[in-house]
Structures are given as structure tokens and as C-alpha cells.
N, CA, C and O atoms as a Tinker XYZ file with bonds, in Angstrom:
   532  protein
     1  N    167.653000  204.137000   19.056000    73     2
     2  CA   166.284000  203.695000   19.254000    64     1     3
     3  C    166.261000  202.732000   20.433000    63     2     4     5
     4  O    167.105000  201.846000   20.568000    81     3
     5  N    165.042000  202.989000   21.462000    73     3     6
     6  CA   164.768000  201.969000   22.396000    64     5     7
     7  C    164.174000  201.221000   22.118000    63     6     8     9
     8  O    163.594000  201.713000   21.150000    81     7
     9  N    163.710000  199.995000   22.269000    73     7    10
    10  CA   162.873000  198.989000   21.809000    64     9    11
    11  C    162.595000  198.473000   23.163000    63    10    12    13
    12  O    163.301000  197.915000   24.004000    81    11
    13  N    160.781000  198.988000   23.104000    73    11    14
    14  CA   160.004000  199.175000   24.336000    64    13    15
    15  C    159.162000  197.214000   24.039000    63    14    16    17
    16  O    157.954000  197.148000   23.811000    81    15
    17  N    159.759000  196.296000   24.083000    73    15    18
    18  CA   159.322000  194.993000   23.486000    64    17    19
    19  C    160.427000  193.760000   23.766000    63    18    20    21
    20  O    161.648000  193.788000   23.615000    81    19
    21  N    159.717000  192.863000   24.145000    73    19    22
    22  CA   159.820000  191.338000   24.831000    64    21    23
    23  C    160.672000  191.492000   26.246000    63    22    24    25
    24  O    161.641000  190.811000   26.579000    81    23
    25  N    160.037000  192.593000   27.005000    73    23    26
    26  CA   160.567000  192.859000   28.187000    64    25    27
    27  C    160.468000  191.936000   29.170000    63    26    28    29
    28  O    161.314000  191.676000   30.026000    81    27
    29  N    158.985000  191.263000   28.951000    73    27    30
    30  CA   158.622000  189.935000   29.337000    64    29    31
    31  C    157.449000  188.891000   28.777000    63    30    32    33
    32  O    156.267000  189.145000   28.546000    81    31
    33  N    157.878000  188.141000   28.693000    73    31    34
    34  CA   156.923000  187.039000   28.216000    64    33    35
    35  C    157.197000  185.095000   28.862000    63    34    36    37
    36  O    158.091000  184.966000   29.699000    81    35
    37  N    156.688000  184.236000   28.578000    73    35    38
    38  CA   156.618000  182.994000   28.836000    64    37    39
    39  C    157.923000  182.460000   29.565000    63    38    40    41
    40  O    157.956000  181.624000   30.469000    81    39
    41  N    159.213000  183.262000   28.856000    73    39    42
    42  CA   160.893000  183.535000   29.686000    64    41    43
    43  C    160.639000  183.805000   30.890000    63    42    44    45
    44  O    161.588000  183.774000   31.673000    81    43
    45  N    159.437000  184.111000   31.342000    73    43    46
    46  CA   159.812000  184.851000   33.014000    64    45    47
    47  C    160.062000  183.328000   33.252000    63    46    48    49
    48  O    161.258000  183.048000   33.324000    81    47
    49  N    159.238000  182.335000   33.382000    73    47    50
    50  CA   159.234000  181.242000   34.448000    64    49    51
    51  C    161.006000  180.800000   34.994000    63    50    52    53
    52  O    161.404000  180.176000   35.977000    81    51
    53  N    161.792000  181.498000   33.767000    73    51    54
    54  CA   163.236000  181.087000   34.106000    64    53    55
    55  C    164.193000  182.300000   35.024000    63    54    56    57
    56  O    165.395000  182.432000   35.254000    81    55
    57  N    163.141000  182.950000   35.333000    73    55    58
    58  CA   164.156000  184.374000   35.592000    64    57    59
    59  C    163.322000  184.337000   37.434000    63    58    60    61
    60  O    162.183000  184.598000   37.822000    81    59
    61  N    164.565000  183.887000   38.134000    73    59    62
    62  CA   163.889000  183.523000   39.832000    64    61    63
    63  C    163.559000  184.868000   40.063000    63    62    64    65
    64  O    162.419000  184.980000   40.514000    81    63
    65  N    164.049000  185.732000   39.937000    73    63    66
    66  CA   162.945000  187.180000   40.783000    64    65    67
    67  C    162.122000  187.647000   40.539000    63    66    68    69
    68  O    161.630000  188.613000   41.121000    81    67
    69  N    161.531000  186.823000   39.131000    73    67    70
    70  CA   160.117000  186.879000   38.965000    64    69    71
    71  C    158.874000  186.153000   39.524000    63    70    72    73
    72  O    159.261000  185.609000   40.558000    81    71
    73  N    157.545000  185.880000   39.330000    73    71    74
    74  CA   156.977000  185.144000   39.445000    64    73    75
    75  C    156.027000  185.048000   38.164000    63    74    76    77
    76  O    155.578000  186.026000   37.565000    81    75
    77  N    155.814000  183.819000   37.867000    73    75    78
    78  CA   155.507000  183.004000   36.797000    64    77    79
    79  C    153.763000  183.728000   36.851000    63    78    80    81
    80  O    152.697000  183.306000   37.299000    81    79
    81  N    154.100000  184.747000   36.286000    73    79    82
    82  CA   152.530000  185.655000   35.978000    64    81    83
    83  C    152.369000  186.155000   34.979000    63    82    84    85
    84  O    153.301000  186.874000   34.619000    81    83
    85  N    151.465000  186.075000   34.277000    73    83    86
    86  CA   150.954000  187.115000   32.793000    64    85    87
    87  C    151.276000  188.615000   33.560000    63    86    88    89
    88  O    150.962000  189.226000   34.582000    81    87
    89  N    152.196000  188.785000   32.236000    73    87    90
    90  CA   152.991000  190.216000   32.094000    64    89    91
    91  C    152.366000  191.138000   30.569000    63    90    92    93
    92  O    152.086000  190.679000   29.461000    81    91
    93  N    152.332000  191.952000   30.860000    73    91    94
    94  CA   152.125000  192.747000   29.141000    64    93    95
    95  C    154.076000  192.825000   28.727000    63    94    96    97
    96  O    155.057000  193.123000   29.408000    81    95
    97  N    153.928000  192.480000   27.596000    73    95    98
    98  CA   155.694000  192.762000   27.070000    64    97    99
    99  C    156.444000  193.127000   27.222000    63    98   100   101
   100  O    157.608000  192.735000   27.305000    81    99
   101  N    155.591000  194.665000   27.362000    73    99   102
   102  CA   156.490000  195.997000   27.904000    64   101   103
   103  C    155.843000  196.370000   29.317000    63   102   104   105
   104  O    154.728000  195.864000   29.446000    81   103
   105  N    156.148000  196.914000   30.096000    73   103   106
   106  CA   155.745000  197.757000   31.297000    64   105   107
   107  C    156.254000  198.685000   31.892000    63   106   108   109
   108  O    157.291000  198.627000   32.553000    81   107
   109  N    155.426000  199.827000   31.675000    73   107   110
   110  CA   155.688000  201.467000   31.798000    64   109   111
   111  C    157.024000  201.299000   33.287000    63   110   112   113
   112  O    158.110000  201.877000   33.342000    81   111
   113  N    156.545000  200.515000   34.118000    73   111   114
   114  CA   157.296000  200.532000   35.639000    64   113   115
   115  C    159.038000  200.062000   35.045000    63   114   116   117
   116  O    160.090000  200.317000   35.633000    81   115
   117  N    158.893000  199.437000   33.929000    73   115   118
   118  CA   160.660000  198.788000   33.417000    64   117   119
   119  C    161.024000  199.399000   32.579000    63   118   120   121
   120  O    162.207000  199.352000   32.241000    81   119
   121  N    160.168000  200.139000   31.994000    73   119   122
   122  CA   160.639000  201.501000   31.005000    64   121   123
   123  C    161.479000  202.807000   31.722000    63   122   124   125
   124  O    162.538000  203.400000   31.522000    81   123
   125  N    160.444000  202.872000   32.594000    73   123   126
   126  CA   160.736000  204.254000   33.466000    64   125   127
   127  C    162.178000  203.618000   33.941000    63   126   128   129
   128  O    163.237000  204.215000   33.748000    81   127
   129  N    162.090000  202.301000   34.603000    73   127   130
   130  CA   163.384000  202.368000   35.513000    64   129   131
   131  C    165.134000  202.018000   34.110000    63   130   132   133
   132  O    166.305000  201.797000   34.418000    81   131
   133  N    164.731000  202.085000   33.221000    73   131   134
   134  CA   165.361000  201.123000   31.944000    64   133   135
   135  C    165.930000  202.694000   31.508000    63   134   136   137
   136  O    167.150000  202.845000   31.450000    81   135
   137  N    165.168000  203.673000   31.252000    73   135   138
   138  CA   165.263000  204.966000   30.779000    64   137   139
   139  C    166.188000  206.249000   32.081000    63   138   140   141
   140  O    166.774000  207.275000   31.734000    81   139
   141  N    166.018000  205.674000   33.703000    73   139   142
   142  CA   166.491000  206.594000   34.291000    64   141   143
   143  C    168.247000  207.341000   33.892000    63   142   144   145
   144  O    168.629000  208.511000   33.909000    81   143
   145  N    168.833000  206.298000   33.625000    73   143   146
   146  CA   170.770000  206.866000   33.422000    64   145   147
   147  C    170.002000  207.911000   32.041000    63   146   148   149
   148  O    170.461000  209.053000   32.039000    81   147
   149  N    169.211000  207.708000   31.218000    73   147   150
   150  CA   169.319000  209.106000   30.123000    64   149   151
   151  C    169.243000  210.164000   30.610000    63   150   152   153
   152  O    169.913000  211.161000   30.338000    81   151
   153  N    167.913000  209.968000   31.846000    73   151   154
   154  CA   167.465000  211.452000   32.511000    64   153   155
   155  C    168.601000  211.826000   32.990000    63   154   156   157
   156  O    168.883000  213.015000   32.849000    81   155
   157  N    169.384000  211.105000   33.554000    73   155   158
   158  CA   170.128000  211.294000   34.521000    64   157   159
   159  C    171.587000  212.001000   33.663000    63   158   160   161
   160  O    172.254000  212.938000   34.102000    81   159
   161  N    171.765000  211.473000   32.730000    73   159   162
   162  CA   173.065000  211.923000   31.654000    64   161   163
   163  C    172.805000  213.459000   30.942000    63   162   164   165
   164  O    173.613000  214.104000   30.273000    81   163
   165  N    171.215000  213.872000   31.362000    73   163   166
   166  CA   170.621000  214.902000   30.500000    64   165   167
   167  C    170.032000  214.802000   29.237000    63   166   168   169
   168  O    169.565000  215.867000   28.833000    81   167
   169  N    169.861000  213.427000   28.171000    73   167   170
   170  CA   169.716000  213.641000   27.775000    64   169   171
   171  C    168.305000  214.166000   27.240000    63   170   172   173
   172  O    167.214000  213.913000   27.753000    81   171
   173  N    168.576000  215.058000   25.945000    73   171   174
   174  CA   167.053000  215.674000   25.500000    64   173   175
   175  C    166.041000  214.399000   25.693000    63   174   176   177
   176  O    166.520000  213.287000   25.467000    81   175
   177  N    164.892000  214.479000   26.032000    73   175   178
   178  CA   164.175000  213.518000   25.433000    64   177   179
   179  C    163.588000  213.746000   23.987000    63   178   180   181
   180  O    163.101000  212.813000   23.348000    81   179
   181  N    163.649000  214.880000   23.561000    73   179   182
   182  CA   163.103000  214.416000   21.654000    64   181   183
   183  C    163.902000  213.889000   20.995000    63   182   184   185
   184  O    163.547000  213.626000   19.846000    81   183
   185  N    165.549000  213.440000   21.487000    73   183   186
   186  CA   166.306000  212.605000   20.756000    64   185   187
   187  C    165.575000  210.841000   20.586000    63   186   188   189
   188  O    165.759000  209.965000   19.741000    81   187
   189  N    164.976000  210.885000   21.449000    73   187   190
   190  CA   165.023000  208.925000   22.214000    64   189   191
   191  C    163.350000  208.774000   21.298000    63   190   192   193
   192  O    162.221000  209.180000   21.572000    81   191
   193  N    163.874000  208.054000   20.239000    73   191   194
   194  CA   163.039000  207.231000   19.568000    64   193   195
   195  C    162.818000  205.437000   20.309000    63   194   196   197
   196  O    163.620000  204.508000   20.405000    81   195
   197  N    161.470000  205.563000   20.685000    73   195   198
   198  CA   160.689000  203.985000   21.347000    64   197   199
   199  C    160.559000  203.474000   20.045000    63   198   200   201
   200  O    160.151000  204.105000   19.070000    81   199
   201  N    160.976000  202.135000   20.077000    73   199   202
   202  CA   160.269000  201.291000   19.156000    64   201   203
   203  C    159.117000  200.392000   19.775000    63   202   204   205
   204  O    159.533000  199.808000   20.776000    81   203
   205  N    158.081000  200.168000   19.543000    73   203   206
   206  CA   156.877000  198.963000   19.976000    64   205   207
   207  C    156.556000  197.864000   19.070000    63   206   208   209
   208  O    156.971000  197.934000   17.913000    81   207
   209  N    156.094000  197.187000   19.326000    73   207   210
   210  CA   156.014000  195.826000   18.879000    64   209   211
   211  C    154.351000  195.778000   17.828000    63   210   212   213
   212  O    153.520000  196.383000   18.505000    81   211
   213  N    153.924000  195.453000   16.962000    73   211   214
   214  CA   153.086000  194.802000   16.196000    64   213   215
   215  C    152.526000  193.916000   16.037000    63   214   216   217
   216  O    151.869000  193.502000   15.082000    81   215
   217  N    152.913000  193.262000   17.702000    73   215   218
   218  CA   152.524000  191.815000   17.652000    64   217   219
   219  C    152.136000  191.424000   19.108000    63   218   220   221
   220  O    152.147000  192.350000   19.919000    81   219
   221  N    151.835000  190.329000   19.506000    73   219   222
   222  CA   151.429000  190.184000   21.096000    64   221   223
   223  C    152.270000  188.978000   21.753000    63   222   224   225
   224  O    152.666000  188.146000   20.936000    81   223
   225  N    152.463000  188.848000   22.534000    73   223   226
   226  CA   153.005000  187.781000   23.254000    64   225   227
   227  C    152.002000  186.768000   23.653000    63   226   228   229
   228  O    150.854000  187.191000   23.786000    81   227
   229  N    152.173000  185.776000   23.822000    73   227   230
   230  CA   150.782000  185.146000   24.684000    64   229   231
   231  C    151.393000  183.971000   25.493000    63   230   232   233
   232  O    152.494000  183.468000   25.271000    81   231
   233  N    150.227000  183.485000   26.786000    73   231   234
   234  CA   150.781000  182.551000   27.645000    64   233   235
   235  C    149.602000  181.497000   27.647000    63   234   236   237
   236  O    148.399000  181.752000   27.582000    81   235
   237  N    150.263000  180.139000   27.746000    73   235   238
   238  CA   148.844000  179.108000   28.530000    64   237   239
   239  C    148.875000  179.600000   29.743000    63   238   240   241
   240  O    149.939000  180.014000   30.204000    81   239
   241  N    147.718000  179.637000   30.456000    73   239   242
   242  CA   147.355000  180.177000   31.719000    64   241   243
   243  C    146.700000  178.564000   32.142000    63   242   244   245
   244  O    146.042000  177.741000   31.506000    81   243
   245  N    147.516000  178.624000   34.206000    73   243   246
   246  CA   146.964000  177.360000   34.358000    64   245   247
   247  C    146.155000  177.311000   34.968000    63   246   248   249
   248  O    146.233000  176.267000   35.614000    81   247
   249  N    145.176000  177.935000   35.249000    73   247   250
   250  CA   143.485000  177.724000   35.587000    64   249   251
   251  C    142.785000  178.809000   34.325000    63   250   252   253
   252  O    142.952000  180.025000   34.237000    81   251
   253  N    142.028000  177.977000   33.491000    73   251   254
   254  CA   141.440000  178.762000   32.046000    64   253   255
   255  C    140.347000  179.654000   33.212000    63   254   256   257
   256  O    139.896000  180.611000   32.582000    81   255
   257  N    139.847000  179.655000   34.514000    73   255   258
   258  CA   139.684000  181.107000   34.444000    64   257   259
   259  C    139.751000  182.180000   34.914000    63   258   260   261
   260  O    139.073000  183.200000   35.036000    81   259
   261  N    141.485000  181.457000   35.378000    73   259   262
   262  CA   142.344000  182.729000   35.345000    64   261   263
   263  C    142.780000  183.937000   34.196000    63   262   264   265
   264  O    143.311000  184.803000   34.892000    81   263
   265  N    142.798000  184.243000   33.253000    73   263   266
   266  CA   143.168000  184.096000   32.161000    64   265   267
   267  C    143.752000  186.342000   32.157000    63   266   268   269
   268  O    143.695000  187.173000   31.250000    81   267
   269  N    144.032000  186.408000   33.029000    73   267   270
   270  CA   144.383000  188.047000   32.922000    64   269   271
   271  C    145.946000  188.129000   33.258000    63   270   272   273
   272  O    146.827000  187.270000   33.211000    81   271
   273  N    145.966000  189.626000   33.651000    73   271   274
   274  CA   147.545000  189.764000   34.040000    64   273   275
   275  C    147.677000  189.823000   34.770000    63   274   276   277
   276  O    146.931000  190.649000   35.294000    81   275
   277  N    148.537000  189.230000   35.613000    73   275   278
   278  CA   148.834000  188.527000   37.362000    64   277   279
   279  C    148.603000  187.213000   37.260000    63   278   280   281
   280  O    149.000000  186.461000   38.149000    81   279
   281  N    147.842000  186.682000   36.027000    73   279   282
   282  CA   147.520000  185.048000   36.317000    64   281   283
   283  C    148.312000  184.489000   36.221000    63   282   284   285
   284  O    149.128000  184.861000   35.378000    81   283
   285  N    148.646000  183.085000   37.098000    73   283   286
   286  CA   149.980000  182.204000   36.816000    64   285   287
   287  C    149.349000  181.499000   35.642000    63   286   288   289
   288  O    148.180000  181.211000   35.383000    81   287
   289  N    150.876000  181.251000   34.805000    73   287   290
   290  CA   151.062000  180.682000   33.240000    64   289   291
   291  C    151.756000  179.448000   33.636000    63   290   292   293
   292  O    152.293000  179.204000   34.716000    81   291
   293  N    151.656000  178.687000   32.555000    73   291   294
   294  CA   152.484000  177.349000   32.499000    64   293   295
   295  C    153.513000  177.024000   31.347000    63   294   296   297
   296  O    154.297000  176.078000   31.276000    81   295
   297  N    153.223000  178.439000   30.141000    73   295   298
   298  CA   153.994000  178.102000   29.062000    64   297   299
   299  C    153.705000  178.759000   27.792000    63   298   300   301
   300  O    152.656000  179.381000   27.963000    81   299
   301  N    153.957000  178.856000   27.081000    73   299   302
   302  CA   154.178000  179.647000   25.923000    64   301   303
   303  C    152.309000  179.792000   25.336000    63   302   304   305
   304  O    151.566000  178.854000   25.626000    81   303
   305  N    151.993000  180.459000   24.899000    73   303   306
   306  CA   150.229000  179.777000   24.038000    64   305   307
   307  C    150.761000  179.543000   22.637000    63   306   308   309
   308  O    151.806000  180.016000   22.189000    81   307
   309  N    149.871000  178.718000   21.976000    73   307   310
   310  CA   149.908000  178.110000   20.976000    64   309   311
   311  C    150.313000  179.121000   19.795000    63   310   312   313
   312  O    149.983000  180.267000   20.100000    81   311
   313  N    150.865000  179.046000   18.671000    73   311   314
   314  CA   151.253000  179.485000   17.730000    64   313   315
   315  C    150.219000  180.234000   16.763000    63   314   316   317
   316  O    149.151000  179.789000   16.342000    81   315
   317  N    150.717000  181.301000   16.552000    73   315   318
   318  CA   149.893000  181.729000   15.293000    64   317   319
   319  C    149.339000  181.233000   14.214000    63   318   320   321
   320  O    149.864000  180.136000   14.024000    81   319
   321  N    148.538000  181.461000   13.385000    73   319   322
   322  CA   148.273000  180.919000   12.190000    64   321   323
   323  C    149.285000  180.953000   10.978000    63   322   324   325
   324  O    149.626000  180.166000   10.095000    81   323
   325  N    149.658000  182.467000   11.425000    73   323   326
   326  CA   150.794000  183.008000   10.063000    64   325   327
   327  C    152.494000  183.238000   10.934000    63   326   328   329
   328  O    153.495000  183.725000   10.410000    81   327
   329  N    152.359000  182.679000   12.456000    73   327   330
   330  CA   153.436000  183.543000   12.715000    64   329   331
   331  C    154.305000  182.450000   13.055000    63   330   332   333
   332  O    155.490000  182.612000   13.347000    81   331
   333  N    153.413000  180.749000   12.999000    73   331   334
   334  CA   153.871000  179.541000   13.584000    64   333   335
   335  C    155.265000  180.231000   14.805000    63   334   336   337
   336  O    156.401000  179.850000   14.520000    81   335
   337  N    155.190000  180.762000   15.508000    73   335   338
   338  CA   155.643000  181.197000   16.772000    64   337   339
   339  C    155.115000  181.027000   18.026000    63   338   340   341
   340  O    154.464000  181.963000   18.490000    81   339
   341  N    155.278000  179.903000   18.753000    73   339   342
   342  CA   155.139000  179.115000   20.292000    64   341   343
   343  C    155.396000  180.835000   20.881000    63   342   344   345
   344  O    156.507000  181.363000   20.892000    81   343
   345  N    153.548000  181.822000   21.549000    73   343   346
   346  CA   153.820000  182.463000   22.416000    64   345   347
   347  C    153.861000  184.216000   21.577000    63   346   348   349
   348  O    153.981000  185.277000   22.188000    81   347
   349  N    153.734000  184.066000   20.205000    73   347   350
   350  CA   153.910000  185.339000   19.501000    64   349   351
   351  C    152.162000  185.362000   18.202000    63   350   352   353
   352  O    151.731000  184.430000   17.524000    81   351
   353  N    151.793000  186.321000   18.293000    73   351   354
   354  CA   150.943000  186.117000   17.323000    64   353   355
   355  C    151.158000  187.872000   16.640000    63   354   356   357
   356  O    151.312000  188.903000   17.296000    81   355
   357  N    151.101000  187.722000   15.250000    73   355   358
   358  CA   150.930000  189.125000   14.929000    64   357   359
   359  C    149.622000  190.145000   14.885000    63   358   360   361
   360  O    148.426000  189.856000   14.924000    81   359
   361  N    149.937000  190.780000   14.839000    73   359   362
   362  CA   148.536000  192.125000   14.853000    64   361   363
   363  C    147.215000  191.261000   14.066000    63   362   364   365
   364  O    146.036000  191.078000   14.367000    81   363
   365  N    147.696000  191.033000   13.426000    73   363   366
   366  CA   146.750000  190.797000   12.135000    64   365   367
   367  C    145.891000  189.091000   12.581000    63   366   368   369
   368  O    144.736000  188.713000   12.383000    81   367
   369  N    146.947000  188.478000   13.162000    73   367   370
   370  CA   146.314000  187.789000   13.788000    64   369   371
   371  C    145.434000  187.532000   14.722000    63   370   372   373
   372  O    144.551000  186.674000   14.715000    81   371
   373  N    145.709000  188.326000   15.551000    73   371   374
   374  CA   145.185000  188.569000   16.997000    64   373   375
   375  C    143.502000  189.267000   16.823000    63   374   376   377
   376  O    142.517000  188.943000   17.486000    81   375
   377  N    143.586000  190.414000   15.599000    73   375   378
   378  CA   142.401000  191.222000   15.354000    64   377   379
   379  C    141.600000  189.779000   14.487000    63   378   380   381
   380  O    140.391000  189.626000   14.658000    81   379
   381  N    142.208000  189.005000   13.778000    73   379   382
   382  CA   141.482000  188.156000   13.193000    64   381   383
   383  C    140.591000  186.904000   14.250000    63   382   384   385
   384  O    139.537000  186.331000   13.972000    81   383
   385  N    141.448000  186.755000   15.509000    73   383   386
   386  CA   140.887000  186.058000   16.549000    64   385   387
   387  C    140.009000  186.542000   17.326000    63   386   388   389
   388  O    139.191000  185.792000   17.857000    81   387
   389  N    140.004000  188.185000   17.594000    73   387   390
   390  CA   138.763000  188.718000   18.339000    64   389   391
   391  C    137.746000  188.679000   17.546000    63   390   392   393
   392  O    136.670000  188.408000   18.078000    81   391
   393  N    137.766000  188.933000   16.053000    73   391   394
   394  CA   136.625000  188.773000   14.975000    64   393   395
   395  C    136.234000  187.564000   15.458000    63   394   396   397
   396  O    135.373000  187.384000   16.319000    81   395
   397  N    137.073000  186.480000   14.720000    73   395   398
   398  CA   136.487000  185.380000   14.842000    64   397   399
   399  C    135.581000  183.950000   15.820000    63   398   400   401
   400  O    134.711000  183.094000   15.664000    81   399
   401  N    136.841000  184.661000   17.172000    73   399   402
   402  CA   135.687000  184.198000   18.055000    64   401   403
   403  C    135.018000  185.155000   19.042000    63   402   404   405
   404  O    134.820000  184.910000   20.232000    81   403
   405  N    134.606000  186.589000   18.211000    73   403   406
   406  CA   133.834000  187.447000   18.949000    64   405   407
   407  C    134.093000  187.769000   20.421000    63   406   408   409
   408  O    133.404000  187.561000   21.420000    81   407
   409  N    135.066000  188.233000   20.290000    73   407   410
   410  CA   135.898000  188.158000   21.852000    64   409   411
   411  C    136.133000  190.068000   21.757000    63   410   412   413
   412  O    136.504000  190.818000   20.855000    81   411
   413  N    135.726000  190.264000   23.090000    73   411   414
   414  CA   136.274000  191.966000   23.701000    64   413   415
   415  C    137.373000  192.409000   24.187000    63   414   416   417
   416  O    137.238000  193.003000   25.257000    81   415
   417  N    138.466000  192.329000   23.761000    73   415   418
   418  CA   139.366000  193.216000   24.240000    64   417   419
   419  C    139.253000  193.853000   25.484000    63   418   420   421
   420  O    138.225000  194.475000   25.753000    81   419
   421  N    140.437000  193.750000   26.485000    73   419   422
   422  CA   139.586000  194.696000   27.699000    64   421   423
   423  C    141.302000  195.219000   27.736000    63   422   424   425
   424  O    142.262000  194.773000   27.108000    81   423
   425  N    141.222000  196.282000   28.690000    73   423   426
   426  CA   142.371000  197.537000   29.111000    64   425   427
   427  C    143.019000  197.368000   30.078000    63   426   428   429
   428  O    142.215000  196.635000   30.653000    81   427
   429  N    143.500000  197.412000   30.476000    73   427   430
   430  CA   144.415000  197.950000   31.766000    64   429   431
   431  C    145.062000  199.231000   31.575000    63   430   432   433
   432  O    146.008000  199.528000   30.845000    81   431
   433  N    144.250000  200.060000   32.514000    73   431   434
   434  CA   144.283000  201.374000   32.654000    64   433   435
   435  C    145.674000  201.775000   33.327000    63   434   436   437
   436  O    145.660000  201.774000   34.558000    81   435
   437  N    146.609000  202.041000   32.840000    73   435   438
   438  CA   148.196000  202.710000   33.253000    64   437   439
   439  C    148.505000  203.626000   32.507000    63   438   440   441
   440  O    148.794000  203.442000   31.324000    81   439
   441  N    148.494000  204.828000   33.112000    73   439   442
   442  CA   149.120000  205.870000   31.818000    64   441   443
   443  C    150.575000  205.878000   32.347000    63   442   444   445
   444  O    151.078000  205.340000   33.334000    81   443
   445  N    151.145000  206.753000   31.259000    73   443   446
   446  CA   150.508000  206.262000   29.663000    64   445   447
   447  C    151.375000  204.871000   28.818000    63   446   448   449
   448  O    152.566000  205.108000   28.612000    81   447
   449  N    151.149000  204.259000   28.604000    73   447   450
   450  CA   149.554000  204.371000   27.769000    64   449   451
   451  C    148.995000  202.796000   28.303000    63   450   452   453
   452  O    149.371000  201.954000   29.119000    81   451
   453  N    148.057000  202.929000   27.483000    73   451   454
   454  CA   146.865000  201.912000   28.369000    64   453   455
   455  C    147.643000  200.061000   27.186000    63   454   456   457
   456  O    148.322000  200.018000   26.160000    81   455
   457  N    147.222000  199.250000   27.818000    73   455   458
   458  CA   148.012000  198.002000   27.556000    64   457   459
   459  C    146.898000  197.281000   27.473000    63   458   460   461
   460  O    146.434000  196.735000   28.474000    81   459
   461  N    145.952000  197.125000   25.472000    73   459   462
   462  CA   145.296000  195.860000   25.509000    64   461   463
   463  C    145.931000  194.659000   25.840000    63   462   464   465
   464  O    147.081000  194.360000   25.518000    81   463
   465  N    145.270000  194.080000   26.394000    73   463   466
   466  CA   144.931000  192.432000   26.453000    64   465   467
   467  C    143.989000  191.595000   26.101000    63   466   468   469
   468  O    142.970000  192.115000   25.647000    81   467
   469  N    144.041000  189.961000   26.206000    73   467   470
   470  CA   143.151000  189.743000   25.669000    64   469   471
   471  C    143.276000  188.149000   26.088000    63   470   472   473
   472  O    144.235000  187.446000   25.771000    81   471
   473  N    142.045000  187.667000   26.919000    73   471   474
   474  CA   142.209000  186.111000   27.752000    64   473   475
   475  C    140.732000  185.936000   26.671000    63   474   476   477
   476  O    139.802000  186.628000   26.257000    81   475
   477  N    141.357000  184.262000   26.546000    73   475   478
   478  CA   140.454000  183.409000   26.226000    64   477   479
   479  C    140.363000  182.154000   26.238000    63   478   480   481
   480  O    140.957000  181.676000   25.272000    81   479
   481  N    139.737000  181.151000   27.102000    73   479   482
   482  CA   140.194000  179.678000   27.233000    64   481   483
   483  C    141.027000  179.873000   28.089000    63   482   484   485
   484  O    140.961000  180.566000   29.104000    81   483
   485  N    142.222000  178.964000   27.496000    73   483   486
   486  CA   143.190000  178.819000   28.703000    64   485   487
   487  C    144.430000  179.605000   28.253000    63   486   488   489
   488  O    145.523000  179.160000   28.604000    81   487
   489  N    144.370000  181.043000   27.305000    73   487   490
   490  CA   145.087000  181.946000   27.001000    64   489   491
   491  C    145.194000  183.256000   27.523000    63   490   492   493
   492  O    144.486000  183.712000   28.421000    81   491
   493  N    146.016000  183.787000   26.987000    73   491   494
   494  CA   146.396000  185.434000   27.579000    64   493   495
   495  C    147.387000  186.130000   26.824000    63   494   496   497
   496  O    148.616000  186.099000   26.894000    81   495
   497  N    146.535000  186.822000   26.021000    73   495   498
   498  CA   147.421000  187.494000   24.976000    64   497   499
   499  C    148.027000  189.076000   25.072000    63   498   500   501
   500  O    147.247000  189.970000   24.744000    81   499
   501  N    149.004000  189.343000   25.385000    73   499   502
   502  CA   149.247000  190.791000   25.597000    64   501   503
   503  C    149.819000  191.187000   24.361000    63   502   504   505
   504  O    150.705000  190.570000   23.770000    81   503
   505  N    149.062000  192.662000   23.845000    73   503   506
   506  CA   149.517000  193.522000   22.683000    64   505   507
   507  C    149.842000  194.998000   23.223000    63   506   508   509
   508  O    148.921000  195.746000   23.551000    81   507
   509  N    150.618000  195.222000   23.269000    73   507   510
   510  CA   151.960000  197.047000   24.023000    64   509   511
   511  C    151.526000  197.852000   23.263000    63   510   512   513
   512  O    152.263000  198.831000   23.380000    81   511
   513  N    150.572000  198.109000   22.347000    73   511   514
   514  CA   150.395000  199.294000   21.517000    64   513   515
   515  C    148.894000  200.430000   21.622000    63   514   516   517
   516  O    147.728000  200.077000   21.798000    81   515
   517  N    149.178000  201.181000   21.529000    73   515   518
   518  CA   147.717000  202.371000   21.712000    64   517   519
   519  C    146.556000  201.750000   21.332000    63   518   520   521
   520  O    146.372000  201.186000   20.253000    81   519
   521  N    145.788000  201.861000   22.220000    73   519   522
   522  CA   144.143000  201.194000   21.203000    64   521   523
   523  C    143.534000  202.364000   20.062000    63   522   524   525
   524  O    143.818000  203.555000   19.936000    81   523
   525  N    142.622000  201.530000   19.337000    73   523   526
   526  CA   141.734000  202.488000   18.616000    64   525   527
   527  C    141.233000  203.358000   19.001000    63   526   528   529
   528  O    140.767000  203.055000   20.099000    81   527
   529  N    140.950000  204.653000   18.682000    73   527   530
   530  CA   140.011000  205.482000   19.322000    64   529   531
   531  C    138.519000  205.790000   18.122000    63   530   532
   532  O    137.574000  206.494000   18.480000    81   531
């Protein structure tokens, strides 16, 4: 199993060939290049089980209204309710925060597949998994 999850998060600021920007977790561009030696070895692809994540990463963003992906971060976002995790919130959380403070979800269109997100204040929450249809 691959595990398509915490490819990047709030860790970039320590990794110099990055730059200190809201990332979604996973990204199709580090998959593809993460996956080339299989193509390359032959293998089948109906062997290669992805694992994805259930949960979102999130960043303080340092201008609140910056708050997307490319925005520079300063640090982990605040902890879940249930997940007390500096920077992690679970599913259940995250859907409980768009309820609660009536917040829209928006996309970033990359196939496949498309990568909710979700800025609010001085946050930026990325969740790696298929939206609703």
C-alpha cells in the first residue's frame, strides 16, 4: 500500500527547497513523480493500493487574507476539538466547522482528483479526498 498523505504540511517551513506555502497533503505532481520506478519496474497498476487520509492538515496563514494554497504560513493552525493535534483536524471535524461557521468549501481543479480546501480567518485547511457529488 501507498500512502498518498502528509506529503506536506506546516514541516515544509523546515525543508529549504521548499517555500513556506499552503500545500494540500498530497499532490498529484509528488505522486506521479513518487510512483515513476513502479511504471518503470512494470509494475501492474491494479496491484498498487493508495491509501488517503480522513483528515486535513491545516496552517496559520500570515496575512488572514491570504488564506488559500500558495499562501505563505507561519505555523501549524490550531488544534482540533477531538483531534487536540497542532495542524490536523479530522473529517468530522472539519464538516462540523463548515456547518458551524457556515463556511463554502471551494476546489482546486487538478485531475484527478480535485483537492477540497478550506480558508478561514487566519487558517487553511487542506482535506486529499474526493468531494461529494
Amino acid at each position: 500500500m501507498l500512502h498518498l498523505k502528509d506529503l506536506h504540511g506546516f514541516w515544509d517551513k523546515d525543508v529549504k527547497t521548499l517555500e513556506q506555502v499552503v500545500r494540500g497533503q498530497s499532490d498529484i505532481r509528488d505522486i506521479a513523480n513518487d510512483t515513476l520506478p513502479l511504471w518503470f519496474d512494470e509494475l501492474d497498476p491494479s496491484k498498487i493500493n493508495f491509501g488517503i487520509a480522513l483528515y486535513g492538515r491545516g496552517y496559520t496563514v500570515t496575512d488572514p487574507s491570504c488564506n488559500a494554497l500558495g499562501c505563505p504560513f507561519k505555523g501549524p493552525s490550531k488544534p482540533g476539538i477531538c483531534s487536540h493535534t497542532d495542524g490536523a483536524m479530522g473529517l468530522s471535524e472539519i464538516e462540523d466547522l463548515i456547518k458551524n461557521k457556515d463556511l463554502t468549501p471551494r476546489y482546486v481543479s487538478i485531475v484527478p482528483p480535485q483537492y477540497p480546501w478550506m480558508g478561514c480567518s487566519d487558517s487553511a485547511v487542506t482535506l486529499d479526498i474526493y468531494p461529494r457529488r
